[in-house]
LOFI-238811 format. One line per 10 residues: their letters; for each residue x, y, z of N, C-alpha, C, O, CB. Coordinates in Angstrom, 3 decimals. Glycine has a CB too. Example, Ala and Ser with C-alpha at 12.3 -4.5 7.8 and 13.67 -1.06 7.14 Angstrom:
<atoms>
AS) 13.190 -5.690 7.800 12.300 -4.500 7.800 13.200 -3.300 7.800 14.236 -3.319 8.465 11.308 -4.473 9.046; 12.850 -2.250 7.080 13.670 -1.060 7.140 12.900 0.030 7.870 13.409 1.138 8.039 14.084 -0.598 5.725 $
</atoms>
This chain:
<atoms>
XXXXXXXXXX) 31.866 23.949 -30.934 30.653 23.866 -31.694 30.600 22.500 -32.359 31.542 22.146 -33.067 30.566 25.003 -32.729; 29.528 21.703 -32.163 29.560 20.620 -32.236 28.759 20.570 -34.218 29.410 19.901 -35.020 28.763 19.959 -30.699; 27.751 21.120 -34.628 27.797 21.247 -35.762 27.095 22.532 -36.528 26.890 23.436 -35.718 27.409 20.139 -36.078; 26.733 22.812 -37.678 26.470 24.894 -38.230 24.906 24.833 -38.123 24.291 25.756 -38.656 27.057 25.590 -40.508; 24.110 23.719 -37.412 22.953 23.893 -37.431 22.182 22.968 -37.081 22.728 21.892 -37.323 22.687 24.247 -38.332; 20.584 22.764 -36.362 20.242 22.491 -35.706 18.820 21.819 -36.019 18.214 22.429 -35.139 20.510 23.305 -35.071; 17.908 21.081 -36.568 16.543 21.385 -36.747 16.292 20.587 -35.316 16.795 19.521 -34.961 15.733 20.825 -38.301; 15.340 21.451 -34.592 14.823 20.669 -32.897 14.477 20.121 -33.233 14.461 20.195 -34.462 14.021 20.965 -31.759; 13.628 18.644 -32.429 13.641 17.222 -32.625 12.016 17.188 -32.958 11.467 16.690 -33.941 14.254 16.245 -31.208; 11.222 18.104 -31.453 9.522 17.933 -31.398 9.318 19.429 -31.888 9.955 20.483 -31.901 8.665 17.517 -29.600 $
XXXXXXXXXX) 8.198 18.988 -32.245 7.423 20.535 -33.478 6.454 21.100 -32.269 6.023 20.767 -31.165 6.011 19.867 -35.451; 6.409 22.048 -33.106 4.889 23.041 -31.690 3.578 22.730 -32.569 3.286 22.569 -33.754 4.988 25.634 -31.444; 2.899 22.740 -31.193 1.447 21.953 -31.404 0.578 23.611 -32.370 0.827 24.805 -32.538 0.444 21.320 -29.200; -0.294 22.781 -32.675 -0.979 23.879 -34.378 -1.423 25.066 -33.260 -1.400 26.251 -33.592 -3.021 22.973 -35.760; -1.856 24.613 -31.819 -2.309 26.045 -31.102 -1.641 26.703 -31.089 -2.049 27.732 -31.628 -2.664 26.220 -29.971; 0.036 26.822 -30.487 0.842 27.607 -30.277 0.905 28.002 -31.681 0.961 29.222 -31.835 1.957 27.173 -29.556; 0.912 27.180 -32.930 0.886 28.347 -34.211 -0.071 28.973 -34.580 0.055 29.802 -35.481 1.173 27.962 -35.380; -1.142 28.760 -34.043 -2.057 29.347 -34.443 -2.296 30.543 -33.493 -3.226 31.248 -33.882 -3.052 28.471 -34.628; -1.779 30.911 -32.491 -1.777 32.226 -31.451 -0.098 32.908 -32.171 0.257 34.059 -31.918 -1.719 31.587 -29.186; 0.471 32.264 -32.768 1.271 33.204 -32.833 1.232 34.025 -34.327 1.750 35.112 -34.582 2.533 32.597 -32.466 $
XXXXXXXXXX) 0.509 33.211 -35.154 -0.020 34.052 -35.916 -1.134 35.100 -35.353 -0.757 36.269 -35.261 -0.461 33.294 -36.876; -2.145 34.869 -35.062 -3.147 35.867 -34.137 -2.071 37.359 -33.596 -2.202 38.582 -33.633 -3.809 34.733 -32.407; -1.044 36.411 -33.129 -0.415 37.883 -32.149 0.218 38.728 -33.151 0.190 39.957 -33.218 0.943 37.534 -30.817; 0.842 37.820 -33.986 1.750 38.687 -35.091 0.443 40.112 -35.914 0.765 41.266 -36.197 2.470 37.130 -36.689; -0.657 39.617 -36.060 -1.425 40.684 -36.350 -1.543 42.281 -35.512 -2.040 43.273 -36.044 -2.587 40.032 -36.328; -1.026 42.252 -34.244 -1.030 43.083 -33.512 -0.115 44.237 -33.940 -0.207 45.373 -33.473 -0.828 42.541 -32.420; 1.116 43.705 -35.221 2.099 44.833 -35.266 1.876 44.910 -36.371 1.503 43.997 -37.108 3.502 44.794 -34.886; 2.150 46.445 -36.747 2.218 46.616 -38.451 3.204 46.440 -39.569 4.384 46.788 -39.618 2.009 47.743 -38.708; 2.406 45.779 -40.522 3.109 44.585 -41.573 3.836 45.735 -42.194 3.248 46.779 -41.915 1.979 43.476 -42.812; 4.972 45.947 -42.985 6.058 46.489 -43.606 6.804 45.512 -44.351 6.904 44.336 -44.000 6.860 47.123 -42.702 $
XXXXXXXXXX) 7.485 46.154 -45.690 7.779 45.592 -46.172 9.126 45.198 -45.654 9.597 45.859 -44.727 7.497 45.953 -47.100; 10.078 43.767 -46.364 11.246 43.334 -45.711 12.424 44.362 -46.235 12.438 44.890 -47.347 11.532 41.727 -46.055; 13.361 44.527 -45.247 14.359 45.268 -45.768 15.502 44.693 -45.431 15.461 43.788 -44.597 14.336 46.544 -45.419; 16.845 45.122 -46.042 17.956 44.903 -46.164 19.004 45.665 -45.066 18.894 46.890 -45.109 18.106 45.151 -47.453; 19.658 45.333 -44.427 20.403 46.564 -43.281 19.460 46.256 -41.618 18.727 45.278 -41.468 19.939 48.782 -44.072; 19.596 46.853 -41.004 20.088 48.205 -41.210 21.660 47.931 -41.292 22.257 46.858 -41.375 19.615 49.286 -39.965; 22.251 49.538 -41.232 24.183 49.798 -41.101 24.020 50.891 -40.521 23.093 51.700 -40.526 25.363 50.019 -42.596; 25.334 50.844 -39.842 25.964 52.433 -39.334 25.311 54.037 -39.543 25.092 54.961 -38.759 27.343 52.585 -40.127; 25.090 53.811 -41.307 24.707 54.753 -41.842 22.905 54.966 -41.886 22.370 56.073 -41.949 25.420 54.619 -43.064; 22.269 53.842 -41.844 21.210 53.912 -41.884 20.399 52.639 -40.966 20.467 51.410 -40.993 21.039 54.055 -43.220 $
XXXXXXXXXX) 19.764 53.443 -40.316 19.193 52.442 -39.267 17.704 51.646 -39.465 16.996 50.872 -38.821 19.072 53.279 -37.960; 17.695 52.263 -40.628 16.072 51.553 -40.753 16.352 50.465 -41.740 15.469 49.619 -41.885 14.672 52.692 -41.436; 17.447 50.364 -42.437 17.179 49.696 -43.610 16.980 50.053 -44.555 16.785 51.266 -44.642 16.521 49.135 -43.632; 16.912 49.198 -45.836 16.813 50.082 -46.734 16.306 48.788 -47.539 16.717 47.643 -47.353 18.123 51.065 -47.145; 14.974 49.337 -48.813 13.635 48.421 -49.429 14.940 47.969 -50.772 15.810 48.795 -51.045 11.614 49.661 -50.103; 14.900 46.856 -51.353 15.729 46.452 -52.196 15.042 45.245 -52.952 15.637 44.167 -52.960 16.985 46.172 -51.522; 13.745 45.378 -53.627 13.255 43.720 -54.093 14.539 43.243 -55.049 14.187 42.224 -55.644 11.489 43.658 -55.217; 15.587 43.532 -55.324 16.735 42.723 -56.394 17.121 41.834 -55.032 17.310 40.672 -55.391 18.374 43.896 -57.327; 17.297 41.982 -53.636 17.614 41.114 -52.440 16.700 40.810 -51.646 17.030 39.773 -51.070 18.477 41.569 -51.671; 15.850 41.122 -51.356 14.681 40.724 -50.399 12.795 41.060 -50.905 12.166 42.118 -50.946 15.107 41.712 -48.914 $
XXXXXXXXXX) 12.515 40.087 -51.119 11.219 40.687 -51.225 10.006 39.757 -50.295 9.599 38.664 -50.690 10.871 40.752 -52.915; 9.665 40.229 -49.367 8.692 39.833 -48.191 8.229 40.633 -47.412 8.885 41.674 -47.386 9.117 39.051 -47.383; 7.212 40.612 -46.626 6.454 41.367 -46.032 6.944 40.393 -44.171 7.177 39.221 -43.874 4.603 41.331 -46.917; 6.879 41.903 -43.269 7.316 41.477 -42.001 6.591 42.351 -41.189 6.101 43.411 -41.579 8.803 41.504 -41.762; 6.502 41.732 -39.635 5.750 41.962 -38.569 7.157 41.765 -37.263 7.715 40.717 -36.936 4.264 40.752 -38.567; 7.415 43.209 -36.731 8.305 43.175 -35.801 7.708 43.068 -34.846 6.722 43.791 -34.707 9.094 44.031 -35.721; 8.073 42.119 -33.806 7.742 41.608 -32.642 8.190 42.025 -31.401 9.277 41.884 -30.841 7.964 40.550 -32.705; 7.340 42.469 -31.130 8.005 43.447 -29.839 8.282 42.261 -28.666 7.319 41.730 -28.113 6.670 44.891 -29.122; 9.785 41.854 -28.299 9.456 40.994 -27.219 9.375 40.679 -25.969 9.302 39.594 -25.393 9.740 40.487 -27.301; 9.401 41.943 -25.552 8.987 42.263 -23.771 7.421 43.239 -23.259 7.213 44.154 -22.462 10.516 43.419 -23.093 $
XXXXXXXXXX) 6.586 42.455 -24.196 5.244 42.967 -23.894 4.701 41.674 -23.220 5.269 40.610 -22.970 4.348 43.526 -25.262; 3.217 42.162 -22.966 2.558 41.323 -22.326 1.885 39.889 -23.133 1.774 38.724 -22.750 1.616 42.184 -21.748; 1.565 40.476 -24.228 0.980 39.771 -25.051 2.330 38.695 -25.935 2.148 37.709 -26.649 0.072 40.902 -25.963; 3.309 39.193 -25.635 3.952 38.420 -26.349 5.285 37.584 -25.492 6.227 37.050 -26.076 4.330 39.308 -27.506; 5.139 37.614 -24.316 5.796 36.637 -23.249 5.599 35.793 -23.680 6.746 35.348 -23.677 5.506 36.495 -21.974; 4.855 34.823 -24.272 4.571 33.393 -23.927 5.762 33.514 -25.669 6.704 32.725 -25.594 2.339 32.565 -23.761; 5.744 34.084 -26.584 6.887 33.995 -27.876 7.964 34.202 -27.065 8.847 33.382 -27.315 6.840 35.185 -29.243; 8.205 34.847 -26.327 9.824 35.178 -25.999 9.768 34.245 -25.458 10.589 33.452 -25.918 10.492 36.391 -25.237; 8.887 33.620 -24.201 9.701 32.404 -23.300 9.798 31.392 -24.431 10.853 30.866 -24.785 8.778 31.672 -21.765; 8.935 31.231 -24.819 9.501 30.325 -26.164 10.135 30.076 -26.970 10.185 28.948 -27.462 9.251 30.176 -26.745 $
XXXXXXXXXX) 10.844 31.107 -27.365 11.792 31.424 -28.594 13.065 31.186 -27.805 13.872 30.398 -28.299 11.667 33.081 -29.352; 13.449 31.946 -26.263 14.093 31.635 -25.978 14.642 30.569 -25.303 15.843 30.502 -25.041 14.107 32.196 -25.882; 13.747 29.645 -24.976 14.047 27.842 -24.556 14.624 27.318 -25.547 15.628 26.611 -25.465 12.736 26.785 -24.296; 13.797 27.744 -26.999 14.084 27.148 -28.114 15.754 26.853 -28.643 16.471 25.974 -29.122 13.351 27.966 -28.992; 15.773 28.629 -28.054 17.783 28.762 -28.291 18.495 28.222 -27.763 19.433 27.627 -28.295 18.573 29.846 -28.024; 18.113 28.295 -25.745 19.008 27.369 -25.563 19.321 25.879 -24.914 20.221 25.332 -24.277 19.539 27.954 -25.202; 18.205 25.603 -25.391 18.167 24.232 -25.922 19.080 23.887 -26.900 19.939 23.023 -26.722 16.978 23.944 -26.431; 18.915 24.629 -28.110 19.702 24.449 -29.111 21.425 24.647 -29.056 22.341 24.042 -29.611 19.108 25.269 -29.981; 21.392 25.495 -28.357 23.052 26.058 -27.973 23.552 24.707 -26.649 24.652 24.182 -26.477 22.989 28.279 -27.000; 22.646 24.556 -26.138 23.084 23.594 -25.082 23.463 22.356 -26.441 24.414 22.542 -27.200 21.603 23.136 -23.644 $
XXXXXXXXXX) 22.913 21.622 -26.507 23.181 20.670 -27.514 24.328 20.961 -28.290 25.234 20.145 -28.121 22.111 20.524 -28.349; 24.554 21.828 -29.047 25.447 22.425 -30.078 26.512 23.115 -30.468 27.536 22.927 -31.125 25.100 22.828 -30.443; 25.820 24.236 -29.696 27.063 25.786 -30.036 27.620 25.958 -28.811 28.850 25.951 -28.866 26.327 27.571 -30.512; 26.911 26.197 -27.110 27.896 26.589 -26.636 28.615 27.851 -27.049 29.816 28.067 -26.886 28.510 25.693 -26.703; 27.569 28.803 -27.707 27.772 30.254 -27.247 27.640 31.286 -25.697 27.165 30.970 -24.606 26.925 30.738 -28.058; 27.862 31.746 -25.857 27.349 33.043 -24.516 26.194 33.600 -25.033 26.532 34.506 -25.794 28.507 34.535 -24.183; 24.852 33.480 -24.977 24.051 33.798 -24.707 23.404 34.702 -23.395 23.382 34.373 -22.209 23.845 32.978 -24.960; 22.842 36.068 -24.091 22.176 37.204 -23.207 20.493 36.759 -23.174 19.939 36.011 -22.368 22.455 38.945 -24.009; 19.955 37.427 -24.235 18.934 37.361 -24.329 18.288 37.293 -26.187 18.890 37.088 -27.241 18.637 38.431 -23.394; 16.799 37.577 -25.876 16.846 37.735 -27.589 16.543 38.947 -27.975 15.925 39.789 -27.324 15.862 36.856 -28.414 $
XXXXXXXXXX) 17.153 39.083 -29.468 17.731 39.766 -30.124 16.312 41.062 -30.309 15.989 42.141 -29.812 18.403 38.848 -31.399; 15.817 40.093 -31.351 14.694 40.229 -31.915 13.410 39.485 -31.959 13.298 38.984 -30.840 14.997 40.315 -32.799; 12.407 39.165 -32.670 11.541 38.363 -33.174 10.812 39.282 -34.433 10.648 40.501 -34.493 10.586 37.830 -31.974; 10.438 38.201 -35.416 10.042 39.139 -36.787 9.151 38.024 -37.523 9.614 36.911 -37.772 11.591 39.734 -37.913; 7.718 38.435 -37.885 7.184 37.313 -38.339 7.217 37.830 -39.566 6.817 38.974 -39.785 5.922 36.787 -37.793; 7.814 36.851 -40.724 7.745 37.265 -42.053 6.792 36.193 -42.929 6.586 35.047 -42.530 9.263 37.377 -42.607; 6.352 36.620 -43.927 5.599 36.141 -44.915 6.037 36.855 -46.185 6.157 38.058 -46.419 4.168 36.294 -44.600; 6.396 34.993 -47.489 6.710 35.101 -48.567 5.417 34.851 -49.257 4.529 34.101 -48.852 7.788 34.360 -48.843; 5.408 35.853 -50.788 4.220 35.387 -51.177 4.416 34.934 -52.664 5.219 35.610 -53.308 3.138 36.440 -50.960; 3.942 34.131 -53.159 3.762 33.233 -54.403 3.454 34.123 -55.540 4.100 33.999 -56.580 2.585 32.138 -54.240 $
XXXXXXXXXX) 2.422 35.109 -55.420 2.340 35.873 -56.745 3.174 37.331 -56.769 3.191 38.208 -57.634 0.728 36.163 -57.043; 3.883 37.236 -55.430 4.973 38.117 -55.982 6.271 37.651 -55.618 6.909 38.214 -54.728 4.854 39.518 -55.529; 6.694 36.697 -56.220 7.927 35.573 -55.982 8.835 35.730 -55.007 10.060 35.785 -55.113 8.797 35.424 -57.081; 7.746 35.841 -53.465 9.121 36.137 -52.343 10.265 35.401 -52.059 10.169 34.186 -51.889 8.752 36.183 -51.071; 11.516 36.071 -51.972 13.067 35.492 -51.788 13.689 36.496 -50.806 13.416 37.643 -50.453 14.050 35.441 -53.333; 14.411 35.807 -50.580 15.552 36.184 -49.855 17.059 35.859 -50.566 17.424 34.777 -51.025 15.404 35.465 -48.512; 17.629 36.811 -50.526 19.010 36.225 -51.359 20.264 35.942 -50.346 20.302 36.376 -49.194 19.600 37.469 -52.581; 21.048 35.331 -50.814 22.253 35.001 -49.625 22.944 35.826 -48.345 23.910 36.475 -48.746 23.381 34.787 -50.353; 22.752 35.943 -47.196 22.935 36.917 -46.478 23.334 36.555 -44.805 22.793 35.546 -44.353 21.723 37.679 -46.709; 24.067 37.181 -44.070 24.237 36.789 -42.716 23.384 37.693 -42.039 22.976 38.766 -42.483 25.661 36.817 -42.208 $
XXXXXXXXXX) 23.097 37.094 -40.724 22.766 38.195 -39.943 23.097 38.723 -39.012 22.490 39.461 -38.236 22.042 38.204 -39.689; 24.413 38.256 -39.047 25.475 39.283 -38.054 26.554 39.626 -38.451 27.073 38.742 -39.132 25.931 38.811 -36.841; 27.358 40.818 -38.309 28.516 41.475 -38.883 29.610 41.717 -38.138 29.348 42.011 -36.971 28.215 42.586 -39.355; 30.755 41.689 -38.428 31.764 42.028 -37.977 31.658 43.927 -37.605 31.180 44.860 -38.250 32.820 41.441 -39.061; 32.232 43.861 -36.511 31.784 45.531 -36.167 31.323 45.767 -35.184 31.353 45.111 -34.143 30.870 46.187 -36.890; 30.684 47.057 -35.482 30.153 47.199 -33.884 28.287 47.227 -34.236 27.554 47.057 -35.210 30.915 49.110 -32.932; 28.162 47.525 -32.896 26.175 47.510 -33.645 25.544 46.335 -33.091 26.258 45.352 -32.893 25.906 47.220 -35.726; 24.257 46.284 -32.799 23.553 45.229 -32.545 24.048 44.107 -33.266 24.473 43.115 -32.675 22.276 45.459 -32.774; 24.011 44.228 -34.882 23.687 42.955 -35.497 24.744 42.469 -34.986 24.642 41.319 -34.558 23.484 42.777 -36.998; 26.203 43.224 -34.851 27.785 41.948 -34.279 27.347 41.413 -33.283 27.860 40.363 -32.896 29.481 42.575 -33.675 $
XXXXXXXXXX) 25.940 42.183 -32.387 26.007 40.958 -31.108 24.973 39.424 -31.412 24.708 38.565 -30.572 25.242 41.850 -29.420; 24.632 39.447 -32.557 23.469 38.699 -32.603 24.450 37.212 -32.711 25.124 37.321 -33.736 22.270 39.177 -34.006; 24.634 36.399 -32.282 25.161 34.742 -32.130 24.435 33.855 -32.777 24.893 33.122 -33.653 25.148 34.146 -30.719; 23.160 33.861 -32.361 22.582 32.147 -32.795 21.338 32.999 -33.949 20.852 34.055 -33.545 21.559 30.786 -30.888; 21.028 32.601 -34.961 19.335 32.386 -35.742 18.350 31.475 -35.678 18.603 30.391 -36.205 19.330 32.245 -36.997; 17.165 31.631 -35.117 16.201 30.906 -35.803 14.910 30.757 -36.552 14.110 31.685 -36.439 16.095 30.479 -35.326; 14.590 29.752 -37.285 13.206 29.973 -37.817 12.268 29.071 -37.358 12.787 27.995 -37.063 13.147 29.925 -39.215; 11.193 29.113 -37.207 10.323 28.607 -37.044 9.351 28.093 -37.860 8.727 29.144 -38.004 10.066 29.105 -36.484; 8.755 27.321 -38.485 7.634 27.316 -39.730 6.438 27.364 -38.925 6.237 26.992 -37.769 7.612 25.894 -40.838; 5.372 28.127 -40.142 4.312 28.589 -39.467 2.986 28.096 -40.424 1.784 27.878 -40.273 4.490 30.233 -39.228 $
XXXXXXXXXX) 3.913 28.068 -41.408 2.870 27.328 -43.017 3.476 25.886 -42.498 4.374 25.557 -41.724 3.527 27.939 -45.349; 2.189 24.957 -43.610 2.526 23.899 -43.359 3.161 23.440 -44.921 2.436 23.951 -45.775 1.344 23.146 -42.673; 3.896 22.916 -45.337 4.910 22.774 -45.866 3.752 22.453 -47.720 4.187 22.803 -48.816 6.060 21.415 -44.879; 2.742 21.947 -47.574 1.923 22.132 -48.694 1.384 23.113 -49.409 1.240 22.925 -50.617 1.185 21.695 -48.534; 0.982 24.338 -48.828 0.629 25.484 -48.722 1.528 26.113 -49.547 1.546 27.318 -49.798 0.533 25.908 -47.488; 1.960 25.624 -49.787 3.343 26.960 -50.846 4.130 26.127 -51.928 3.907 24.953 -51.634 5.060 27.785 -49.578; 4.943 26.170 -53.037 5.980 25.620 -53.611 7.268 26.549 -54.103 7.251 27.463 -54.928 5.403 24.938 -54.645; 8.157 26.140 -53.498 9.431 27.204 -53.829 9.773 27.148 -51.877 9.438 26.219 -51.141 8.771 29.354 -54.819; 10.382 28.210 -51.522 10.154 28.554 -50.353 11.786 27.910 -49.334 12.366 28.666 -48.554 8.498 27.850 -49.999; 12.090 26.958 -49.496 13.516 26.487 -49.214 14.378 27.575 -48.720 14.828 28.535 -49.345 14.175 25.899 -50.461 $
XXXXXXXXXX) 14.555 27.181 -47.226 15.337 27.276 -46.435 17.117 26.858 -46.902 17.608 25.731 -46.837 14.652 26.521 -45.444; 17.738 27.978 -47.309 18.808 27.196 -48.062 20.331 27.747 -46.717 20.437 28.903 -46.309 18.963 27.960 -50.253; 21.292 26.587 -46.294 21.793 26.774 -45.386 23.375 26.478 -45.900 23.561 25.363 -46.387 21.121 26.053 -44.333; 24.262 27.186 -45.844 25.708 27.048 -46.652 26.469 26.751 -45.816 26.703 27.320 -44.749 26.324 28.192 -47.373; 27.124 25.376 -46.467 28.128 25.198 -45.058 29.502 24.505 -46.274 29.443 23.657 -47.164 27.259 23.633 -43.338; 30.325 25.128 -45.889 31.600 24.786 -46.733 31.461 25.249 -48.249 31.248 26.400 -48.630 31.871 23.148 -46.709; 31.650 23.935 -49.157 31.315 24.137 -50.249 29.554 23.535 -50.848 29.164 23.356 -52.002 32.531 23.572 -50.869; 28.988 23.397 -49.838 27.692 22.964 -50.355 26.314 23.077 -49.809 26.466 22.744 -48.633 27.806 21.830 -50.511; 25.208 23.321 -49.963 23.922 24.300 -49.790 23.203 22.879 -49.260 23.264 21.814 -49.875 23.136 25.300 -51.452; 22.743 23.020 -48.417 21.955 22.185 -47.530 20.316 23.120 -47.380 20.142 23.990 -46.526 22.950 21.983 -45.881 $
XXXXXXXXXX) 19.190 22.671 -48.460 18.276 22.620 -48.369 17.087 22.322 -47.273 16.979 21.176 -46.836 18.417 22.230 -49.033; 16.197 23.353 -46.831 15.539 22.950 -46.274 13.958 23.073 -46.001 13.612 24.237 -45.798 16.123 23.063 -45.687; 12.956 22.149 -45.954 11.816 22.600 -46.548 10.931 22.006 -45.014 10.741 20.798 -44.871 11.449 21.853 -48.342; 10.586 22.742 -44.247 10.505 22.243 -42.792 8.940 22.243 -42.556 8.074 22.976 -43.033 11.374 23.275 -41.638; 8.897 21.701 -42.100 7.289 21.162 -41.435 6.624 22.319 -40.791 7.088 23.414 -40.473 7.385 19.885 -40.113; 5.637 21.912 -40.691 4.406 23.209 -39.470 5.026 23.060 -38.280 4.875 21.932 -37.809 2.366 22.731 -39.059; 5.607 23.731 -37.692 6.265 23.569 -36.105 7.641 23.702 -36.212 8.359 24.350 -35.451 6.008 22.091 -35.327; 7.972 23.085 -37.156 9.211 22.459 -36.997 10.253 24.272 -36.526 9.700 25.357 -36.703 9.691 21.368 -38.850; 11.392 24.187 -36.084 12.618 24.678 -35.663 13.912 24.848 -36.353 14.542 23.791 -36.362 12.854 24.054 -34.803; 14.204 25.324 -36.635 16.105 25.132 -37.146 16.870 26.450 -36.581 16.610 27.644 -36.733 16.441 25.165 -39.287 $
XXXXXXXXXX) 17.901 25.798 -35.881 18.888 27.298 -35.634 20.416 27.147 -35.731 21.205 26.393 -35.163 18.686 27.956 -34.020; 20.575 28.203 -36.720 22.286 27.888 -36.644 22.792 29.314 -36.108 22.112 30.180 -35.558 23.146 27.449 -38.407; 24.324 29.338 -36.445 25.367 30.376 -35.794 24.742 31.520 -36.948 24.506 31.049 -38.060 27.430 29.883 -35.873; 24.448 33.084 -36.726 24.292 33.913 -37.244 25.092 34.494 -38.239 24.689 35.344 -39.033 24.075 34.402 -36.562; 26.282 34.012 -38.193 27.502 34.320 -38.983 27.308 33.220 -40.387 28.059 33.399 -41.346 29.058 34.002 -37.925; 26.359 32.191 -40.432 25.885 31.503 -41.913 25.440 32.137 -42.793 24.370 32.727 -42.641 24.957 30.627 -41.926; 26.048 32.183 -43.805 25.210 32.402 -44.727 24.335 31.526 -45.300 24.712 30.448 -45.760 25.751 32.808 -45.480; 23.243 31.880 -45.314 21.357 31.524 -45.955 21.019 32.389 -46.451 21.519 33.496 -46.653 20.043 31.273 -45.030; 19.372 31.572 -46.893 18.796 32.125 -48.032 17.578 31.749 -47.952 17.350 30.750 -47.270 19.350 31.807 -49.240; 16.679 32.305 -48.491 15.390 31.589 -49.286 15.101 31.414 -50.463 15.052 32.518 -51.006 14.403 32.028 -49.111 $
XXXXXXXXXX) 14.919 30.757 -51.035 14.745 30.666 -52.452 13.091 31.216 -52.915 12.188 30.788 -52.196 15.062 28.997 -52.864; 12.695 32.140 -54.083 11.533 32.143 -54.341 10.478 31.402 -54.030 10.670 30.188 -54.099 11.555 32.176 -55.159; 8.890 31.939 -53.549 7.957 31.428 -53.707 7.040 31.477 -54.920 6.385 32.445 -55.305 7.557 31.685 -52.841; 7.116 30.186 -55.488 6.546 30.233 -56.684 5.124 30.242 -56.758 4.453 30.607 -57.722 6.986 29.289 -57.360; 4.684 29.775 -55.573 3.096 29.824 -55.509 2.576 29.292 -53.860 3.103 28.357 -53.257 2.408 28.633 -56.872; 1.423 30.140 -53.333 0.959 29.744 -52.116 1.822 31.250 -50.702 1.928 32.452 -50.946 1.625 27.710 -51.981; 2.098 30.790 -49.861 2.356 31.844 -48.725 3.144 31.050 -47.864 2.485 30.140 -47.363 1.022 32.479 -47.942; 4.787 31.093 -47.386 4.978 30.764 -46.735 4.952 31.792 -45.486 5.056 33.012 -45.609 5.730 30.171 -47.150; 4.763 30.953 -44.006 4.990 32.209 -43.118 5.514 31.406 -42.108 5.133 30.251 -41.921 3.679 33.218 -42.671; 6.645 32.143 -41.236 7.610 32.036 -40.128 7.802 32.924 -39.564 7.454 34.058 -39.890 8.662 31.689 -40.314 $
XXXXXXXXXX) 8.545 32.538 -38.350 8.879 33.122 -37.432 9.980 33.318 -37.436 10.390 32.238 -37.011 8.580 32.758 -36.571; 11.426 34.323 -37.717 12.362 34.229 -37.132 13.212 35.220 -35.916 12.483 36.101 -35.461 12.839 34.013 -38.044; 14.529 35.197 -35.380 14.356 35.444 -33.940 16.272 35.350 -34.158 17.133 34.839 -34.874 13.174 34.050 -32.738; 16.180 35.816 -33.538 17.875 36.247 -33.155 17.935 36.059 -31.375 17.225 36.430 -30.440 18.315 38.339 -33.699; 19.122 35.318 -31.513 19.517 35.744 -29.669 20.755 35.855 -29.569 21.534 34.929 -29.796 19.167 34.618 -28.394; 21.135 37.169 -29.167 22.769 37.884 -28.480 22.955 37.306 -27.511 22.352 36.544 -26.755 22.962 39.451 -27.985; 24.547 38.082 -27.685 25.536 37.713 -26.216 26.620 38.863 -26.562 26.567 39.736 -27.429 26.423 35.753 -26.092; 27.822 38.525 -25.409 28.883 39.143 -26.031 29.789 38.719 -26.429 29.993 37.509 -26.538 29.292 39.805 -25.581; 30.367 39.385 -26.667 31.984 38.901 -27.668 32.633 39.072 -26.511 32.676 39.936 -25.634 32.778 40.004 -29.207; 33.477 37.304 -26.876 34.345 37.059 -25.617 35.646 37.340 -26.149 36.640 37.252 -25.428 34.266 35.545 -24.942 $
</atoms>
């Protein structure tokens, strides 16, 4: 692994964000949750750790091929360059939106676990930005590597993907709506 994270070089043009918001309307918005685990598969609602609203992305439909082929170039592109994981396919896709008058965050968290279960297979993360970086204040992409937090406040288009085993974060939205895309892609444990 060449380094814990990635931002791609060229951004996606405002159409492709602007259809993938359109599509994300197709699934029903729910609030963000914490989990799932072993014990509970849905998750579980916790605003003291997560507070955002999400759109699960179904990604072997019709309407939403053109996100998966996308999401998944995106990865391994990124893994080619970088990680040099084993890569299957993707995980997930989940369009989330933080909102300003109800101070959406995310608190420090991985998204893959030691164990058994989907999430141990999940390898690489990414996000996508979908707001354009004016539109909101607060909102930081926060990325932990050693002893120190590498901030990140990413453009309309822009990309970042690291190893799933990072711990990140978002920091509150203090005002405005951020919205992204993010996306998991498995493999197995070698």
């Amino acid at each position: 692994m060449k380094s814990l994270f990635a931002v791609l070089p060229e951004t996606l043009p405002d159409v492709v964000i602007n259809d993938i918001c359109e599509m994300a309307k197709l699934f029903p918005e729910e609030e963000g949750k914490i989990g799932p685990n072993d014990t509970n598969t849905e998750g579980t609602k916790d605003n003291t750790i997560r507070n955002c609203k999400v759109r699960w992305i179904q990604p072997d439909t019709d309407e939403t091929k053109k996100l998966t082929n996308l999401c998944t170039t995106l990865f391994q592109d990124a893994n080619r360059m970088l990680f040099g994981v084993d890569l299957t396919k993707i995980f997930n896709i989940q369009y989330t939106e933080y909102h300003g008058n109800t101070k959406g965050f995310y608190h420090t968290h991985m998204d893959s676990y030691l164990g058994s279960g989907e999430l141990s297979d999940r390898k690489l993360s990414m996000t996508i930005q979908l707001s354009d970086s004016n539109e909101y204040e607060g909102g930081d992409l926060v990325i932990k590597s050693s002893d120190k937090e590498n901030h990140y406040k990413l453009g309309r288009g822009d990309a970042l993907v690291f190893p799933s085993w990072i711990l990140h974060k978002v920091t509150p939205i203090t005002k405005g709506k951020r919205r992204v895309v993010v996306g998991w892609a498995q493999g197995s444990i070698i």
